[in-house]
N, C-alpha and C positions, 0 to 999 in steps of 0.2 A: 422259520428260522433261517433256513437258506436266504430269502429274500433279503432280512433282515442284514445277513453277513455282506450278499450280492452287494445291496445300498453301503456299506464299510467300504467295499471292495472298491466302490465309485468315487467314493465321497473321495477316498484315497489319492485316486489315479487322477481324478481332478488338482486335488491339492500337488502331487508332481507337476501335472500340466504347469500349475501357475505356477511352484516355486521352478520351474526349470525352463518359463518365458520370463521369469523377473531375473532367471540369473544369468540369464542369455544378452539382457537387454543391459545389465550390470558388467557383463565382463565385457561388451562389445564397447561399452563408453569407457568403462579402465583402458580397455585395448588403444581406442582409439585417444586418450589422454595418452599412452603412454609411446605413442606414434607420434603423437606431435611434438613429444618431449624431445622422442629420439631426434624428429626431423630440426628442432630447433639447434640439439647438440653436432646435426651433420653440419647444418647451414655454418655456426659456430667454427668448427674445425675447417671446413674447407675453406670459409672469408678471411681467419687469422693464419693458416697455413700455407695457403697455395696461391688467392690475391691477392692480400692487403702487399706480401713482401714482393711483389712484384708493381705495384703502382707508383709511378714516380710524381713531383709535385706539378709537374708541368700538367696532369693532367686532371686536377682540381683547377687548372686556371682560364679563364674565358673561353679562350683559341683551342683549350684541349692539347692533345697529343698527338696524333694518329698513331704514329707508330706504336707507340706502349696502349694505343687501344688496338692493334691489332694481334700486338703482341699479348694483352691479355685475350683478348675473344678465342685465341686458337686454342689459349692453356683451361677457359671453361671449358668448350666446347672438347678438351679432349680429357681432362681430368676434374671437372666438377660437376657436368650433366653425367647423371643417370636411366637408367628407364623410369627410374620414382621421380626425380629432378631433372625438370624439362625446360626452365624458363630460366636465365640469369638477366639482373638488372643493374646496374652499376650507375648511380644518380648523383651530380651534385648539390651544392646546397641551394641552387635556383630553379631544381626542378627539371636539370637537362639530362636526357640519356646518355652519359658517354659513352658504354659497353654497353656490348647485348650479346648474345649469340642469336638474336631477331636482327639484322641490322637494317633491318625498316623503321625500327625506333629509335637506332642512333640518332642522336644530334635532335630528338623531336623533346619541344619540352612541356612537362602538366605539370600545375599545380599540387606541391605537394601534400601530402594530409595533414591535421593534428597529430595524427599517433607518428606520422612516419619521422618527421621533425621532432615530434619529442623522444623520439627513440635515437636520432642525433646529437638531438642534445644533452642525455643522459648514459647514451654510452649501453642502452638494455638493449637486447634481443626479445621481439613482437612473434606474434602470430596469429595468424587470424586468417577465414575461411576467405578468399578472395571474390571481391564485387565485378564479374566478368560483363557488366555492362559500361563499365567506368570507361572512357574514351583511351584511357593509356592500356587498356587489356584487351582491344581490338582483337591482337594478332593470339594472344592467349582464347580465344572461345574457340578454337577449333581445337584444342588439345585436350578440351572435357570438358563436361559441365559445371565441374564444380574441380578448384584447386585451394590448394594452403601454401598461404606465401606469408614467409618468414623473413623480417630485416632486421639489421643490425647493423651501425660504425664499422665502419675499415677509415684508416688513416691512412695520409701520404708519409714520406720521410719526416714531412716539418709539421706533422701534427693536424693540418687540415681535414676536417670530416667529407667521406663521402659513404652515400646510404648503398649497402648491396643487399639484394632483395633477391630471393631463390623462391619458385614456386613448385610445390610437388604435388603430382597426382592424389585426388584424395580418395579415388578408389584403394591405393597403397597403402591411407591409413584404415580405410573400414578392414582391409583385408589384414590387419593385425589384429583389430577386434575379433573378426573370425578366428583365429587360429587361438586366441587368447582362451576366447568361448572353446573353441573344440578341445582344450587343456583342458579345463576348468569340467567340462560335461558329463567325462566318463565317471569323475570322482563325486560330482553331487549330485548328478539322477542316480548315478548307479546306489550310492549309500540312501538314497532315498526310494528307490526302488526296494533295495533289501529290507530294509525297514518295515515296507508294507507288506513284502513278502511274508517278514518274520509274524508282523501282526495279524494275518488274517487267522492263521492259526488259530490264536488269543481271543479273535474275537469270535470264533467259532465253540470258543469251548466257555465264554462269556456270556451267547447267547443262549446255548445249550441250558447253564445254569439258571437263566432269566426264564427261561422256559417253563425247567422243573418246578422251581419256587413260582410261576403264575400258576401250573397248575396244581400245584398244594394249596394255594390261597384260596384258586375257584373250587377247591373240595372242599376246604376248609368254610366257605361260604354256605355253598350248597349245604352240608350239612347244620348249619347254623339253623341253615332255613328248617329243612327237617325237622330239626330238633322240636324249634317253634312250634311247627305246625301240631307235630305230636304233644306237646304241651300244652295248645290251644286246644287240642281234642279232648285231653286229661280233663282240663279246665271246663271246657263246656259239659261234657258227660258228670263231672261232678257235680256243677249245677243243675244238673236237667233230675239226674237220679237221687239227688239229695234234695237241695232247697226247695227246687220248685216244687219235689214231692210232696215236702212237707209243709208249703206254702197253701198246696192247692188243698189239703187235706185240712188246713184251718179254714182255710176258705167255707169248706160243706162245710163242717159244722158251728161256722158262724150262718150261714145263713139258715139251717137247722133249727139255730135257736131261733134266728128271728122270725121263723113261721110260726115257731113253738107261740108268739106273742109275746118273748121278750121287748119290754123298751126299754133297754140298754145300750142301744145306737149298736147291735151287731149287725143293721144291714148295712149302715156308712162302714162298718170296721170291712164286712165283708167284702163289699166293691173297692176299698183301698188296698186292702191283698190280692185282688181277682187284677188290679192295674199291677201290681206289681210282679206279680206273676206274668203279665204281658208284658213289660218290662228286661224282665227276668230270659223269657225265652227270645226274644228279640235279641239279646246280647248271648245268649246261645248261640243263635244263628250266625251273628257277628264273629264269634268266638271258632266257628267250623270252619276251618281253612274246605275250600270245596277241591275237587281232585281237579287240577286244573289238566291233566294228563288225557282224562277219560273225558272231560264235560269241556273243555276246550276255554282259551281267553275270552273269545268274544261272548258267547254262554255264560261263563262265570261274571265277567261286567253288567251284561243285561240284567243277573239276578240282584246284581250290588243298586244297579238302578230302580230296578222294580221296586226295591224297598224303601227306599230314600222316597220315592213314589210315597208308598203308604204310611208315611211319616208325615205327610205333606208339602213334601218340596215339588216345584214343577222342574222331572228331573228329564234328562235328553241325552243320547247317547249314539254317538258318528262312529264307528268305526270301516269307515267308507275306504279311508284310506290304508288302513291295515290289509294286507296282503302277503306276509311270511309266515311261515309255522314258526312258532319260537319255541327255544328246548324249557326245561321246564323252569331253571333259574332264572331267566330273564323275565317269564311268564311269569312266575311268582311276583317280582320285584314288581313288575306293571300292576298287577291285581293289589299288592300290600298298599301301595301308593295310591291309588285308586282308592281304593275303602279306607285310609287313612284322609286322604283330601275329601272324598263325600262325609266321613264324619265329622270333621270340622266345621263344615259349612250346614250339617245339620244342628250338630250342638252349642258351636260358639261363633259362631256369623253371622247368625238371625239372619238367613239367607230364603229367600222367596222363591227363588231359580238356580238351578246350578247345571252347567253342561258339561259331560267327560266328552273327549276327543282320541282319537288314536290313532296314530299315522307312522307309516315309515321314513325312515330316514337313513341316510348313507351307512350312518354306524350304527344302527339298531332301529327302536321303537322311540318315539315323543309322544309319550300323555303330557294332556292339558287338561287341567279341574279348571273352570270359572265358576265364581259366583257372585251374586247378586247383593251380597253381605254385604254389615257396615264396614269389614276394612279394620285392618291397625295399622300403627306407624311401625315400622320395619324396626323403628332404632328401641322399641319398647319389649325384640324379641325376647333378649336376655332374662330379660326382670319375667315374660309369663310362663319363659321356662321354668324359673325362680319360682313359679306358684305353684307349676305342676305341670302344666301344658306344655309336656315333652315328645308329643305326637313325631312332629316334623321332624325334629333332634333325631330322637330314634329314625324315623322313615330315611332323612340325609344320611346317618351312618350307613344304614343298609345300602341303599343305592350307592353311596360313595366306594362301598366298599366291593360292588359289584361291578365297580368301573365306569359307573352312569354319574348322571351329575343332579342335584335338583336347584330349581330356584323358584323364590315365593316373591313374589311383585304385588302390591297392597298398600293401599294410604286411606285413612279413615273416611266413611263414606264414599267408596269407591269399587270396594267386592274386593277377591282376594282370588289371586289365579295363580297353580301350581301346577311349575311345568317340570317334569320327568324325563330324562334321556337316559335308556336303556342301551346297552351295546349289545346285538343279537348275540 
């Protein structure tokens, strides 16, 4: 039962693991969505605030400005970089750097992109992880490995576009994802922690009950068994001290008569009572559950074989592989199965050969019956239940019920092999 709770306890602690790396990995990409948002909103407020009204028209025009580009550079460099915002770019519409606070890229001009011209031309604000091998981000790969750079329009006085372009460390934004996650952690491991806290209890007093109720079942079983056997005792003592008494007793004095010199056919009548009466105790025998306690499984199969023997089947019997003491339930269940499969293959298989096997296995004992029979089609079981031949039926409920499993494998002209899984 412990074990049983322990695996709970696991299963559990596993399931936090993975919902508290899926929520780690969930708030770190909110975080870091909601860092680019901000970064788009600072980029935003500082290009229409602090630049745009300061750039005059002269410095969208060929020749530039110098002055209003010096006099911008000082107002980034002292009121729009941060420690998060390290790079300004101030581009026209041909792709030349008029500002920078780099002024190794003033005046140098690249090719501008699709997205960056169409962010010109519509007037949006972009973002996107920056390509630090591009020839215009030279002077940018010494500032990290990886940046987010945001552009957006700014206009002159007379409406002329030019693109400003801010790039921010992107360690800044995973480090919002962290702090997002470390929000978000104490409240969903912790209620998920409590959770499993609350449930072990439940599951401790859940297994407890699975317990109890198995082992009323395996009493409830075991004494079925009981019951049987003392009912097969009943059964055969009634036969042995009744019929067969009174069987053998017409017997003498049929044959009585027929020394007397009766020709009345009493010595045919007598030899067909004298069979029957062999008959008779043979199903006695069959009928005597043997003490499988005192006389042991592998003794009690040998006798189940010896007889099938003198029936004449060529019968064989391995239990090479058996190697456990088994308690007396499971013992029973093997021997029932057992003597239920050797009488099939003696009365209705017209079986030549039949081999029992007995072997251990992880979770108990594995009998195998073969025989040498004609075999039926599996799909015709129904209908010989339907006749009578409710052997199996019965023998599966028993073992199903003892927690074993059986299965019967057979096609006509082929023999018929029944294999038993006992659980020690």
């Amino acid at each position: 039962m412990a074990r049983a709770v322990l695996q709970f306890a696991v299963a559990g602690a596993v399931a936090v693991a993975i919902v508290g790396v899926a929520t780690a990995i969930a708030s770190r990409r909110v975080g870091e969505r909601e860092a680019i948002t901000e970064a788009r909103t600072t980029t935003l407020i500082k290009a229409e605030s602090v630049v745009e009204p300061a750039i005059t028209d002269a410095l969208a025009g060929p020749n530039g400005d110098a002055a209003n580009a010096a006099r911008l550079t000082k107002l980034i460099n002292e009121r729009v970089l941060d420690p998060s915002l390290v790079r300004v770019k101030l581009w026209n519409a041909d792709g030349d750097v008029v500002v920078s606070d780099e002024p190794r890229l003033v005046g140098q001009r690249f090719p501008l992109g699709e997205s960056e011209l169409a962010a010109m031309a519509s007037g949006q604000i972009e973002a996107s992880v920056s390509d630090l091998d591009e020839p215009e981000n030279q002077y940018e790969r010494e500032l990290g490995t990886r940046l987010l750079e945001v552009y957006l329009p700014v206009y002159t006085p007379s409406g002329e576009p030019l693109l400003f372009e801010a790039y921010y460390r992107y360690n800044a934004v995973k480090a919002s994802g962290a702090r997002l996650w470390r929000s978000f952690a104490p409240i969903a491991l912790g209620a998920l922690i409590m959770l499993e806290l609350v449930q072990i209890p439940l599951a401790w007093s859940l297994a407890r009950r699975l317990r109890e109720r198995l082992q009323e079942r395996e009493l409830l079983l075991q004494h079925t068994l009981e019951a049987s056997d003392v009912e097969r005792r009943q059964i055969a003592s009634d036969l042995h001290d009744g019929v067969v008494q009174d069987l053998t007793g017409v017997a003498y004095k049929l044959s009585a008569r027929a020394r007397s010199g009766a020709d009345d056919g009493s010595d045919e009548l007598a030899e067909t009572v004298r069979e029957s009466i062999r008959s008779l105790r043979s199903l006695v025998i069959d009928l005597s559950p043997p003490n499988l306690r005192e006389e042991g499984l592998e003794s009690a199969l040998h006798d189940l074989v010896d007889r099938a023997r003198q029936s004449g089947l060529d019968a064989s019997l391995d239990v090479s592989g058996l190697h456990r003491d088994l308690a007396d339930r499971p013992a029973s269940l093997v021997y029932r199965a057992a003597q239920e499969a050797l009488r099939n293959s003696q009365q209705h298989a017209a079986a030549s050969a039949v081999n029992v096997e007995v072997n251990d296995t992880e979770r108990g004992v594995l009998l195998m019956v073969r025989d040498d029979g004609r075999g039926f089609d599996r799909a015709t079981l129904a209908a010989r239940e339907a006749q009578g031949h409710v052997g199996l039926k019965v023998l599966n409920g028993l073992v199903t019920d003892g927690g074993g499993t059986v299965k019967v494998d057979s096609a006509p002209g082929e023999g018929t092999t029944v294999v038993v899984e006992v659980p020690a």
